[in-house]
MDAnalysis code that builds the backbone (N, CA, C; Angstrom):
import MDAnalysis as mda
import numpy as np

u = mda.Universe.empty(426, n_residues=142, atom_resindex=np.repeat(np.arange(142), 3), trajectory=True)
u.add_TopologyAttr("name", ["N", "CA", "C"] * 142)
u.add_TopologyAttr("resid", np.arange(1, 143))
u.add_TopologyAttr("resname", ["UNK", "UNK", "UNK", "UNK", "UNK", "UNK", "UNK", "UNK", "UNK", "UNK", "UNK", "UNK", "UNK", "UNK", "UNK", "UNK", "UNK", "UNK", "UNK", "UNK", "UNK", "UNK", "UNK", "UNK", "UNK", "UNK", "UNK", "UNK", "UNK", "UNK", "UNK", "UNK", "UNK", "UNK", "UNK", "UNK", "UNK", "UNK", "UNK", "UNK", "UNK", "UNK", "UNK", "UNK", "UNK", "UNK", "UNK", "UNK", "UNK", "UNK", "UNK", "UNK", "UNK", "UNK", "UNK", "UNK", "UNK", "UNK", "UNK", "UNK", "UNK", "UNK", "UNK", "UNK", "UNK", "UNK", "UNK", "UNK", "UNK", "UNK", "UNK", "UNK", "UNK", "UNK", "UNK", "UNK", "UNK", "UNK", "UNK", "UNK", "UNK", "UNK", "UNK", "UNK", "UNK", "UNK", "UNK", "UNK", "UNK", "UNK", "UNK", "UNK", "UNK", "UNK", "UNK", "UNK", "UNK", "UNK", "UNK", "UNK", "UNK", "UNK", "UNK", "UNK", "UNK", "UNK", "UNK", "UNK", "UNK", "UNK", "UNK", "UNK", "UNK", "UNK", "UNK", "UNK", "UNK", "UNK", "UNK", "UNK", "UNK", "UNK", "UNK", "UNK", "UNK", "UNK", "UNK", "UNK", "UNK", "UNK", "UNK", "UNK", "UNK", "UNK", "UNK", "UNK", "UNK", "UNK", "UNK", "UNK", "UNK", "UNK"])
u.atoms.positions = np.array([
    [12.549, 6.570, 12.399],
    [12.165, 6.627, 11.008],
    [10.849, 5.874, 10.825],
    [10.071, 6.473, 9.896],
    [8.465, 6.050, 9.898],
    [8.677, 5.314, 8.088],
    [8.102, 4.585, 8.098],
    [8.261, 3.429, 7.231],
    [6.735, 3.249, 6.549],
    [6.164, 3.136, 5.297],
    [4.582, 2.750, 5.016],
    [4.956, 1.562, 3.738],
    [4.203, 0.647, 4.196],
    [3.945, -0.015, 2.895],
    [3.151, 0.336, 2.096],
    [3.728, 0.003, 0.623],
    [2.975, 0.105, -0.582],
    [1.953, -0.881, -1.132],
    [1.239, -0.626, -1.584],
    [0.055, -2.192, -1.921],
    [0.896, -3.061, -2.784],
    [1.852, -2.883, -3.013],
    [2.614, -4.102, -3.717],
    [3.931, -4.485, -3.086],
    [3.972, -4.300, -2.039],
    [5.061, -4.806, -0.962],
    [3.867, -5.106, -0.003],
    [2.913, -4.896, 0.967],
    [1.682, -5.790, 1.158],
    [1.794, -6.956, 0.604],
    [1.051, -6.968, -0.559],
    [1.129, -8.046, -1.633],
    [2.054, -9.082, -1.264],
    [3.020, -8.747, -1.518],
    [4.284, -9.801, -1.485],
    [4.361, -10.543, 0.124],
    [4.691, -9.291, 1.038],
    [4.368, -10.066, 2.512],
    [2.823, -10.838, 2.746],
    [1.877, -10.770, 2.224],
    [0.676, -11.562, 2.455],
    [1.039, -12.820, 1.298],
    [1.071, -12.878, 0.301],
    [1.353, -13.757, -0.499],
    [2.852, -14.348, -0.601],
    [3.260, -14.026, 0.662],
    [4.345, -14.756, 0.957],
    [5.731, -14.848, -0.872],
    [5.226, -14.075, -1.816],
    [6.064, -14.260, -3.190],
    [7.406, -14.371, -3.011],
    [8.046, -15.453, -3.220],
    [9.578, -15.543, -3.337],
    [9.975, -14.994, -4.522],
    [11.500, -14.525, -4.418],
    [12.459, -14.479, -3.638],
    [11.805, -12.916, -2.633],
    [11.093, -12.239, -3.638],
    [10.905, -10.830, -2.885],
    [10.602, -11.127, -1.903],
    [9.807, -11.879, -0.785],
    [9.060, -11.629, 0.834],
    [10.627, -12.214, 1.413],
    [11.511, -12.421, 1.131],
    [12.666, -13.046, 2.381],
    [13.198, -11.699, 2.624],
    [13.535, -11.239, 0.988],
    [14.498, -10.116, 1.490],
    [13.428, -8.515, 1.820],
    [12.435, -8.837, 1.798],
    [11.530, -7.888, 2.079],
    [11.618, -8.190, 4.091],
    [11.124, -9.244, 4.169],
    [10.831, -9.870, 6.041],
    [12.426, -9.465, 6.155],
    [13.494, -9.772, 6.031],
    [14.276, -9.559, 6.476],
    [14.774, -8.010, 6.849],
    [14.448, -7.055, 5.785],
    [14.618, -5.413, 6.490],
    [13.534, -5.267, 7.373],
    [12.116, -5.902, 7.113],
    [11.392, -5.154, 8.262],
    [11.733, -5.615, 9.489],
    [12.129, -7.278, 9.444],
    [12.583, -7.127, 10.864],
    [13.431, -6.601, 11.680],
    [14.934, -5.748, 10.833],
    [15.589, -4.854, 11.505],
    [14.662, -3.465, 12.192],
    [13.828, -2.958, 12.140],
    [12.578, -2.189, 12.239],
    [11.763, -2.421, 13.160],
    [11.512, -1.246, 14.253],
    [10.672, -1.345, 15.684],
    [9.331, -1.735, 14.229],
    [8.724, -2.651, 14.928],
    [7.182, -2.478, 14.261],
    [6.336, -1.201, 14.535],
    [6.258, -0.361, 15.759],
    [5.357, 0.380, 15.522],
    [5.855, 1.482, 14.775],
    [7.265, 1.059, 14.121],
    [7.220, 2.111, 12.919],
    [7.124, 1.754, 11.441],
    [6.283, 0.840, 11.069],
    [5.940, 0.677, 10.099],
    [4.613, 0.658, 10.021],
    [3.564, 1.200, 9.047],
    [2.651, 0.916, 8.837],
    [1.965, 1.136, 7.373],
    [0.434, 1.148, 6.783],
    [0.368, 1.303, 5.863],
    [-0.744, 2.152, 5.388],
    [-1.452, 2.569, 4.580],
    [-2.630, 3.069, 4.461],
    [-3.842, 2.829, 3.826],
    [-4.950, 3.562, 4.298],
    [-6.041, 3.078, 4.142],
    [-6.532, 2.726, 2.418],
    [-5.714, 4.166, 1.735],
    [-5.705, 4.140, 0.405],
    [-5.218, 2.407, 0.249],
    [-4.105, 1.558, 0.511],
    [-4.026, -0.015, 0.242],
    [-5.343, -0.427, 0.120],
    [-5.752, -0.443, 1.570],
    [-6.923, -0.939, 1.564],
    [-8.014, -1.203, 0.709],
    [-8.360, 0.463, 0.472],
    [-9.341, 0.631, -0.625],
    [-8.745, -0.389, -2.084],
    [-7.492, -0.510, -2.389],
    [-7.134, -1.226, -3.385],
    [-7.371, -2.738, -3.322],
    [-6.780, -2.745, -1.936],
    [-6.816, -4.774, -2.219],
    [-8.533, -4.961, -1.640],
    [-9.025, -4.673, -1.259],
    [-10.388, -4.507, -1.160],
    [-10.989, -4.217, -2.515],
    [-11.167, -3.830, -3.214],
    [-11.190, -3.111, -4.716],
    [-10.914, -4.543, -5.727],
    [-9.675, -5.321, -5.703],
    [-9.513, -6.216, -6.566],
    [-9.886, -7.650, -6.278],
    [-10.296, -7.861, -4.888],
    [-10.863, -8.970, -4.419],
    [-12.096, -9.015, -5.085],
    [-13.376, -7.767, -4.805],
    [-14.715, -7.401, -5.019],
    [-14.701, -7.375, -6.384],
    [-13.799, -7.182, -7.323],
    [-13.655, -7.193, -8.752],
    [-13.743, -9.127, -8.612],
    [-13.073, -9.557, -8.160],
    [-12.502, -11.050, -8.449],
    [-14.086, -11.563, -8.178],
    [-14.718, -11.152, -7.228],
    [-15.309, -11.528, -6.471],
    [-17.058, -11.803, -8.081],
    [-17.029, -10.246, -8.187],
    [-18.096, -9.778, -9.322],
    [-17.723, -10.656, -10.382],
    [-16.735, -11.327, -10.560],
    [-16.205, -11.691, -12.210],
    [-16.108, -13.509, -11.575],
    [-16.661, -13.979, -10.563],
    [-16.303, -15.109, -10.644],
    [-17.652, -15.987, -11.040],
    [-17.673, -16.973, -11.407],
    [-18.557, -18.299, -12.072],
    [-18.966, -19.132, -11.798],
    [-18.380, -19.508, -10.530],
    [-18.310, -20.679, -9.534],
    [-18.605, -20.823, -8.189],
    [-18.866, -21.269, -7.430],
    [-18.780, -21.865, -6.064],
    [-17.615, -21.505, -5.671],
    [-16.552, -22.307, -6.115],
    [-15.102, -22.052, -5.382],
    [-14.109, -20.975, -6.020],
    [-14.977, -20.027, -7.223],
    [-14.122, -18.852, -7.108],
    [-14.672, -17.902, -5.983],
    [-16.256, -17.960, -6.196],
    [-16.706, -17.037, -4.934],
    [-16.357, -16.833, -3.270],
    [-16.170, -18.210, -2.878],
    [-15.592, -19.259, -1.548],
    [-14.134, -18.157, -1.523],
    [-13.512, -18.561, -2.390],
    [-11.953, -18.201, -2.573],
    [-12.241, -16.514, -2.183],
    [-13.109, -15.781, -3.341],
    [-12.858, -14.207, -2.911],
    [-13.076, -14.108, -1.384],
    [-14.276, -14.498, -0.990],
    [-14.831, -14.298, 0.438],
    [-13.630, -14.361, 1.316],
    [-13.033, -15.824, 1.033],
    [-12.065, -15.881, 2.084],
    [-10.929, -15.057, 2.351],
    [-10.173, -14.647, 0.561],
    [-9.121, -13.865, 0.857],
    [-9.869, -12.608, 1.306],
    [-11.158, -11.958, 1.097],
    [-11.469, -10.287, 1.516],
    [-11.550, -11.045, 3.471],
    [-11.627, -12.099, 3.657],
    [-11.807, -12.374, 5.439],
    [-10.447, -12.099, 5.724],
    [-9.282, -12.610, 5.375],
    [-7.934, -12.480, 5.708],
    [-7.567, -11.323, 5.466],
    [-7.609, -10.633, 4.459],
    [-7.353, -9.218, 4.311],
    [-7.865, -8.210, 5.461],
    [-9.396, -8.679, 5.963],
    [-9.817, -8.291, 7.150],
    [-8.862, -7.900, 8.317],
    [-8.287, -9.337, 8.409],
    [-7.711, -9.309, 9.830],
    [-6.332, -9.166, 9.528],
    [-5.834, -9.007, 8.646],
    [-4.662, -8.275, 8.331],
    [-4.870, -6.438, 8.895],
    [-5.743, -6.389, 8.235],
    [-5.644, -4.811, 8.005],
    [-6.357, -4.404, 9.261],
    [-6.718, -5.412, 10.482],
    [-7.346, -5.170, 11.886],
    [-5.985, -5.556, 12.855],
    [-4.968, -5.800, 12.315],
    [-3.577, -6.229, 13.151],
    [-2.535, -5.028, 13.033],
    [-3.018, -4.414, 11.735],
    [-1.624, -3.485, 10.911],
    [-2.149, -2.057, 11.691],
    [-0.892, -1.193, 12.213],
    [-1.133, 0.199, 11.534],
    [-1.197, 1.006, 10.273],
    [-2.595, 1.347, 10.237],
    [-2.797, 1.638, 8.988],
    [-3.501, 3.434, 8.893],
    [-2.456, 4.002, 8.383],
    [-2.547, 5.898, 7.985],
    [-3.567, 6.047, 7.270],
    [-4.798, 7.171, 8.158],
    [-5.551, 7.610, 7.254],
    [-5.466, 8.540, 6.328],
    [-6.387, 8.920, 5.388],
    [-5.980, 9.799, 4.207],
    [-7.280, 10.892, 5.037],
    [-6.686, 11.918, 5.598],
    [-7.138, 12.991, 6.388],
    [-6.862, 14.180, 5.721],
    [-7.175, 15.749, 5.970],
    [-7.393, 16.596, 5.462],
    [-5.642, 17.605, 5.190],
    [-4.595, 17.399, 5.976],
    [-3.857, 17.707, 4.959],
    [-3.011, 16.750, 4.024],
    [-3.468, 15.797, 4.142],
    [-3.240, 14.670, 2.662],
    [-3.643, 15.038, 1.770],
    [-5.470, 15.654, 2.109],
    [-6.214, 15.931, 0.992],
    [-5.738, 16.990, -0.232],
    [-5.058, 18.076, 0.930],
    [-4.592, 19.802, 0.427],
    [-3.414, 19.635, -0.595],
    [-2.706, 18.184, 0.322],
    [-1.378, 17.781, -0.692],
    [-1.852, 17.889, -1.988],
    [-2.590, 16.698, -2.023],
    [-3.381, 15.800, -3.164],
    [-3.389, 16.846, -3.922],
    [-4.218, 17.693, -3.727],
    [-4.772, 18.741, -5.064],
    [-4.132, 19.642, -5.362],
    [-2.932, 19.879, -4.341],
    [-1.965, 20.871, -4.629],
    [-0.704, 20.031, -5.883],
    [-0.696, 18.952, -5.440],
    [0.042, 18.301, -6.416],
    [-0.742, 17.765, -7.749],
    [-1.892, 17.668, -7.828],
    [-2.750, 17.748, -8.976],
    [-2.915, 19.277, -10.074],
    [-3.139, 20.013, -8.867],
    [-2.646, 21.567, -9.765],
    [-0.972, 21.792, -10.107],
    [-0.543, 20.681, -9.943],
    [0.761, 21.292, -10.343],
    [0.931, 19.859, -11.485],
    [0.069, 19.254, -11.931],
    [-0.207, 18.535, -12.675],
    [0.971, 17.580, -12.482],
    [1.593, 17.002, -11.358],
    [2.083, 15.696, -11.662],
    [1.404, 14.454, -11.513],
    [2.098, 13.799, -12.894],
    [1.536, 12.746, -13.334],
    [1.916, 11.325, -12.921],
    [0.579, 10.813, -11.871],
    [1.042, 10.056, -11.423],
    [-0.422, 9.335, -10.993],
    [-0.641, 7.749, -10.834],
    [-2.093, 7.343, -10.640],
    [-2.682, 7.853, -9.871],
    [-4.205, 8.259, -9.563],
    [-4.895, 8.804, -8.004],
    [-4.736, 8.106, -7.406],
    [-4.722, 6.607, -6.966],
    [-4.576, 6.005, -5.687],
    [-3.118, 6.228, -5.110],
    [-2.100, 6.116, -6.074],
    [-0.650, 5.959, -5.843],
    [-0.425, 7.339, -4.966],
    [-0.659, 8.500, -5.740],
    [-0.540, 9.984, -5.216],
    [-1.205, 10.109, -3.988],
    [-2.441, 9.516, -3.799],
    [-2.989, 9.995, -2.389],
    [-1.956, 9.062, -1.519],
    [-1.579, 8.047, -1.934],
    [-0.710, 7.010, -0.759],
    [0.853, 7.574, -0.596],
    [1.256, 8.373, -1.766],
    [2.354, 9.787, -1.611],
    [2.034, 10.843, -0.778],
    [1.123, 11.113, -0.518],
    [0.551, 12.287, 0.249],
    [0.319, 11.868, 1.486],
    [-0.281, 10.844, 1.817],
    [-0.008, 10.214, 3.437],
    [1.305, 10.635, 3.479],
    [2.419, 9.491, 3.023],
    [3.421, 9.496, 3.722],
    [4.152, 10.725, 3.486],
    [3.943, 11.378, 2.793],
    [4.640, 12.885, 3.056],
    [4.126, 14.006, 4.771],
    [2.695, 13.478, 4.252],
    [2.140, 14.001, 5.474],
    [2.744, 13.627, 6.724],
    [2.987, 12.440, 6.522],
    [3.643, 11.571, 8.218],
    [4.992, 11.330, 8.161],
    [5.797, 12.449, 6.880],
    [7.114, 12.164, 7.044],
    [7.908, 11.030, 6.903],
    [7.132, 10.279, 6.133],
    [7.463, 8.792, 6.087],
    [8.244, 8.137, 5.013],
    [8.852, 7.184, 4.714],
    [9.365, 7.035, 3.390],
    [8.360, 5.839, 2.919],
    [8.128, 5.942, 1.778],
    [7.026, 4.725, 1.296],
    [8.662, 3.784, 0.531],
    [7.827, 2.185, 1.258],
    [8.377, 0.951, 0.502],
    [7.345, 0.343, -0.892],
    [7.930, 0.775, -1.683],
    [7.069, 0.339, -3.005],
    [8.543, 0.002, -4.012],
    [7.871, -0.872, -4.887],
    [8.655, -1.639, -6.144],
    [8.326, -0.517, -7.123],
    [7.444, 0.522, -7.013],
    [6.849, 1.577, -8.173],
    [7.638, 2.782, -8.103],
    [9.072, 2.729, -7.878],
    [9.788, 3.702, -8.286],
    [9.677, 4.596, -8.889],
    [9.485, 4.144, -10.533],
    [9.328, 5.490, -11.624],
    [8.422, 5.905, -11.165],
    [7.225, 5.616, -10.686],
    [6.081, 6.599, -10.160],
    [6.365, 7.626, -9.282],
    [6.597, 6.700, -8.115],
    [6.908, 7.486, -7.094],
    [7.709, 8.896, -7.129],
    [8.735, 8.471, -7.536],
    [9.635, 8.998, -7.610],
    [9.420, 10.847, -8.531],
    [8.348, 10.930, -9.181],
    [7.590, 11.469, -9.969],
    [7.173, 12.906, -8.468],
    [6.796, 12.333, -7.675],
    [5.912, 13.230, -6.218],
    [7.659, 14.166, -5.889],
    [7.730, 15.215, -5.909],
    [8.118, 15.941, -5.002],
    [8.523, 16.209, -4.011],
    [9.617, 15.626, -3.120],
    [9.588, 15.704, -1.816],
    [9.573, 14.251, -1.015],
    [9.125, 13.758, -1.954],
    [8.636, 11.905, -1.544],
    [10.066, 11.349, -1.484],
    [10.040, 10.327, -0.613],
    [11.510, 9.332, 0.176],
    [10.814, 8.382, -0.451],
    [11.205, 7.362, -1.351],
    [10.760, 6.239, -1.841],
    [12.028, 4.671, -1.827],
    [11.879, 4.063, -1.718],
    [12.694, 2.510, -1.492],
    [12.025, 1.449, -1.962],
    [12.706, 0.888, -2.175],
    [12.452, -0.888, -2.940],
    [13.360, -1.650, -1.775],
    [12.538, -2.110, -1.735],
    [13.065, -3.238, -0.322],
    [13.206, -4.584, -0.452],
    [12.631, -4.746, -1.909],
    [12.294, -6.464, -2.841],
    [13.330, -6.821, -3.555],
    [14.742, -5.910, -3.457],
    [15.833, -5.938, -4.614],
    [17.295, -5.756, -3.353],
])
């Protein structure tokens, strides 16, 4: 079974957030690691809200701070398997856009990976998810 994290189960395992990261670490470790991984679409996100943090800061040590978390995020996302968003992700994408479900663009393309790779996505974004067609979705934080 192929497994992807969601940018908000990420989240929680990098920011270590209690109670969610125990009982989150605790299913992945029942789980071969090389079957979990995540996608690039994350990326583009937590990359995305750092560079926001980053543009909006005032200071010395807010700037210090972005730099450092976009360095760790680095080598996170240089340790992880991480799914690209390739050309039949893309076909998904717009096939599920012409069929007008409503659901965010980043979220849907990160539905369309893991459909593509057969995967079930771990996300806390249920009602969304759950929205895609075909999509295996889990909360792993509850």
């Amino acid at each position: 079974m192929a497994w992807i994290l969601d940018t908000d189960h990420l989240s929680i395992l990098q920011r270590r957030s209690q109670p969610d990261y125990d009982r989150l670490q605790t299913r992945l470790q029942q789980q071969p690691l090389q079957e979990i991984s995540t996608t690039i679409v994350s990326f583009q996100e937590q990359v995305r809200g750092w560079l926001s943090y980053l543009n909006q800061a005032r200071d010395s040590a807010g700037i210090i701070r972005a730099y450092a978390e976009m360095h760790e995020l680095l080598g996170y996302y240089c340790r992880a398997s991480v799914l690209p968003f390739h050309r039949d992700a893309q076909d998904r994408f717009a096939d599920l856009r012409h069929q007008r479900i409503r659901v965010a663009t980043t979220d849907l393309r990160i539905a369309c990976i893991a459909l593509t790779a057969g995967a079930t996505l771990l996300s806390r974004n249920l009602r969304d998810f759950r929205r895609v067609p075909g999509l295996t979705v889990e909360d792993w934080t509850r």
